[in-house]
C-alpha positions in Angstrom: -180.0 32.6 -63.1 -182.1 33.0 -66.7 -182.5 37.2 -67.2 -186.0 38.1 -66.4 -185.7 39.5 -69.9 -185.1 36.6 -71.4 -188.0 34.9 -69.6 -190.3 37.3 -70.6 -189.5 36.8 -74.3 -190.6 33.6 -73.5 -194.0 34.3 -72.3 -197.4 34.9 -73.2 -200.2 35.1 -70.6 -202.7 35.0 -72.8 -201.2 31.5 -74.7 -200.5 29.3 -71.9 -200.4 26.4 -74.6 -197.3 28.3 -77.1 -195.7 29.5 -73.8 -195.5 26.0 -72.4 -194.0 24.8 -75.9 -192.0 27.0 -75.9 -190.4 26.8 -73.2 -190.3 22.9 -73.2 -188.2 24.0 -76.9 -185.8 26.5 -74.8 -185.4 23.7 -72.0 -183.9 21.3 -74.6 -182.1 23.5 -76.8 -180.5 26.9 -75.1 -179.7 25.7 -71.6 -176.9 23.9 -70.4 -176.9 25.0 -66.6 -178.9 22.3 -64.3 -179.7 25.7 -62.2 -181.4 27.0 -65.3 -183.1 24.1 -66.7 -184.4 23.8 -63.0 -185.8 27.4 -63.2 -186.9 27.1 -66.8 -189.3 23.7 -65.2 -190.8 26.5 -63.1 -191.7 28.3 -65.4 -193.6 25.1 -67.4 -195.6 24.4 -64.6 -196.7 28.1 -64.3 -197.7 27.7 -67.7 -199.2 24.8 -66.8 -201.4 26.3 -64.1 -202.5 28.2 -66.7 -204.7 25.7 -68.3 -205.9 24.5 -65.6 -203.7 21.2 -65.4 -202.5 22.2 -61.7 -201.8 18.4 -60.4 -199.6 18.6 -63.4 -197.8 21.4 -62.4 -197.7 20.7 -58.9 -196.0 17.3 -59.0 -193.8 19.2 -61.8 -192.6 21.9 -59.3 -192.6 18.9 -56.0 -189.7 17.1 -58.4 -187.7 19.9 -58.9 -184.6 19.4 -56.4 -182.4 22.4 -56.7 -180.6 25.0 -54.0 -180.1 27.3 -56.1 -182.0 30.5 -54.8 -183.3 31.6 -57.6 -184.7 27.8 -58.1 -186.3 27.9 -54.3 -187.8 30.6 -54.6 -189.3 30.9 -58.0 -190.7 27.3 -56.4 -192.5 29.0 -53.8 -193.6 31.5 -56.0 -195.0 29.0 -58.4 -196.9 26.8 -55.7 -198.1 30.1 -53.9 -199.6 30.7 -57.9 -201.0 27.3 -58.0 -202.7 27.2 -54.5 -204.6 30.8 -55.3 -206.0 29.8 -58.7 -207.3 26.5 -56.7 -208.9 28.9 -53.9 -206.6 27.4 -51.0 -205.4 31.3 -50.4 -204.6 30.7 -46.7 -201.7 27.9 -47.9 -200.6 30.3 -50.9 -200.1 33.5 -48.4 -197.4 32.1 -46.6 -195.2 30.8 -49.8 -195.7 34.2 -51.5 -194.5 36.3 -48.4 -191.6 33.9 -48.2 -190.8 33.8 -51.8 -190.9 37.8 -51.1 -188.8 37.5 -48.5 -185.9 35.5 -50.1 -185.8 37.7 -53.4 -185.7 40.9 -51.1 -182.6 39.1 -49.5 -180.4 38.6 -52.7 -181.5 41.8 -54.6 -184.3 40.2 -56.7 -187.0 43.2 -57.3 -189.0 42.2 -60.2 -189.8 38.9 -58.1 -190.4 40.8 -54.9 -192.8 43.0 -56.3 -194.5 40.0 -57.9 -194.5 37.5 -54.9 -196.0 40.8 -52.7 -198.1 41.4 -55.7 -200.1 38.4 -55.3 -199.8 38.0 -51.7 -202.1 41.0 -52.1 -204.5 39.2 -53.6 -204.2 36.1 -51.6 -205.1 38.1 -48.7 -207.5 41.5 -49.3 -207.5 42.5 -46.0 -203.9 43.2 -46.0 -203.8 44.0 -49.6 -202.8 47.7 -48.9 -199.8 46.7 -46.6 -198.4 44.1 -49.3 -199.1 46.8 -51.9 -197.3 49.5 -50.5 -194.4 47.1 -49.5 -194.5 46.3 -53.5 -194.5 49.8 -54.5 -191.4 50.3 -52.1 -188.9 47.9 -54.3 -190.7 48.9 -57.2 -189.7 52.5 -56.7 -186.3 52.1 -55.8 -185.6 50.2 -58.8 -184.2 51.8 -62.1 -185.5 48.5 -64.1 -188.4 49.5 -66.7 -189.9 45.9 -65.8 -189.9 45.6 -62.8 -191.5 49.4 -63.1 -194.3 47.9 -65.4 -195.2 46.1 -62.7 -197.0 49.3 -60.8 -199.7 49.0 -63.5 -201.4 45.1 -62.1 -200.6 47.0 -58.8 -202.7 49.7 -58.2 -205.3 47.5 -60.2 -205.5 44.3 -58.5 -206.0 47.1 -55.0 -208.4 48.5 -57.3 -210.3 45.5 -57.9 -210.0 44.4 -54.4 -211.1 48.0 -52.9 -214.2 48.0 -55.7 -215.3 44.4 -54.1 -215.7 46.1 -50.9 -217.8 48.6 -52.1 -214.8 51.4 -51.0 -215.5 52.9 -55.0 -213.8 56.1 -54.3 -210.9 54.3 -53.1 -210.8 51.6 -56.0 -211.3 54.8 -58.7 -208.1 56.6 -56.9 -206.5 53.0 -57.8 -207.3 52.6 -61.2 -206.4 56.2 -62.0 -202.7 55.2 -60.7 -202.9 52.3 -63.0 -203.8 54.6 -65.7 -201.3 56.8 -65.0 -198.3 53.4 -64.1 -200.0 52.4 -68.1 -199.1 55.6 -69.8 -195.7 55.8 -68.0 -194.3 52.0 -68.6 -196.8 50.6 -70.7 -198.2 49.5 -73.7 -201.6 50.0 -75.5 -203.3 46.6 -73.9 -202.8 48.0 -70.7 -204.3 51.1 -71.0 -206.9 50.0 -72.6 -207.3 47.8 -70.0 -206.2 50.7 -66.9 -209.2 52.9 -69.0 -211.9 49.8 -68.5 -211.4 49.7 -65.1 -211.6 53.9 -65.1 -214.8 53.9 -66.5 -216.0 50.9 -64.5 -215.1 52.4 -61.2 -217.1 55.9 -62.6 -220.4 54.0 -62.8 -219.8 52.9 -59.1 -219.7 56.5 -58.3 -222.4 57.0 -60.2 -220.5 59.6 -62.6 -222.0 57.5 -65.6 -221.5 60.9 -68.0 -217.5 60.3 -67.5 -217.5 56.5 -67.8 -219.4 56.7 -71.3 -217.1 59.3 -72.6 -213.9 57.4 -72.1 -216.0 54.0 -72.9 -217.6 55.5 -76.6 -213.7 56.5 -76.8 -212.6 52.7 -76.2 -215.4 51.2 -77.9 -214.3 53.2 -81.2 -210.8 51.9 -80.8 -211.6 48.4 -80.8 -215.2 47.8 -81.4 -214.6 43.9 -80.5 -213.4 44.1 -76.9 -216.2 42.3 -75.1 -215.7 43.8 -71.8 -215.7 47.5 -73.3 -219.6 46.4 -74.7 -221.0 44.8 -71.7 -219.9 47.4 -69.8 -221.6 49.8 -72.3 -224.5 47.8 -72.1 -224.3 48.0 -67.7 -224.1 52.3 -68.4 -227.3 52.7 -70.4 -228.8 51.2 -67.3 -228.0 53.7 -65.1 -228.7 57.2 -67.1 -227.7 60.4 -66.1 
């Protein structure tokens, strides 16, 4: 099995195109084990998915003929990934609650917490239960990443209490994210765990707040598109 570590050296969300080269580079010239080379291919075809070349990565992951578990279920995982960003959720739900269910059976957290993670957002209406079962490894771990992994938590919940118009409950979310950022994160996330702060103030109607902590990211980086449009949404709605 390839340390998490390791794999996240490896990746960048936000370069699907270096990730995928890179790993394709790591494939051919670090590992030896058919178990990890296996595991590294699932990896491709996430990166894959990334850029939107999903019959790519789905015949990647269909060829990949391993029992190792780690292999079988970052499989699932990967497919479950695919099947979301397509918008077939109902066929993704099922491989993320058993990719959850495998890496909660050999002592796997940070993959438990991320198959429940997005079996939250596969399915909104149980997004609270697979939450809380997330935050339940997640908090019985001593691992730093796998607790980085309570920011995208409470925020996906966030996002998916703000759609239904529950804005009190998404705001108490994004504060937890806030709070998950400035525990075991970086800068990028809270910036990103302050956005969605602000964002969820103007819901409430609290648009004093929101601009305070918006001006405050706005003079931080003056580029971040989000940070102006959302500016832009505030002097819409004055106080």
């Amino acid at each position: 099995m390839i340390p998490q570590e390791r794999l996240n050296e490896l990746w960048d969300s936000s370069d699907p195109h270096g990730t995928e080269q890179r790993l394709r580079d790591a494939d051919t010239n670090q590992f030896a084990l058919r178990s990890d080379r296996n595991e590294l291919a699932t990896q491709i075809a996430r990166a894959l998915g990334l850029q939107g070349r999903h019959d790519e990565a789905l015949d990647m992951l269909a060829r990949i003929d391993d029992d190792a578990p780690v292999v079988r279920l970052r499989v699932l995982l990967e497919r479950g990934r695919i099947l979301h960003a397509l918008g077939r959720h109902s066929q993704a739900l099922p491989l993320f609650e058993e990719a959850a269910r495998r890496a909660g059976d050999f002592g796997h957290d940070f993959l438990a917490v991320d198959a429940l993670s997005m079996a939250a957002l596969a399915d909104p209406h149980r997004a609270g239960e697979h939450t809380a079962a997330a935050l339940a490894v997640l908090y019985r771990s001593d691992d730093e990443r796998v607790r980085r992994l309570a920011i995208g938590l409470y925020a996906n919940l966030g996002q998916v209490l703000l759609d239904k118009h529950d804005y009190v409950g998404a705001h108490e979310q994004f504060q937890l994210a806030e709070d998950a950022a400035r525990a075991h994160g970086g800068e990028d996330e809270l910036h990103r765990a302050r956005w969605a702060v602000a964002r969820s103030l103007r819901a409430l109607g609290r648009h004093d707040e929101a601009l305070a902590i918006l001006h405050h990211l706005a003079e931080a980086r003056p580029d971040d598109p989000d940070v102006q449009e959302e500016l832009r949404l505030q002097e819409h709605h004055p106080s």
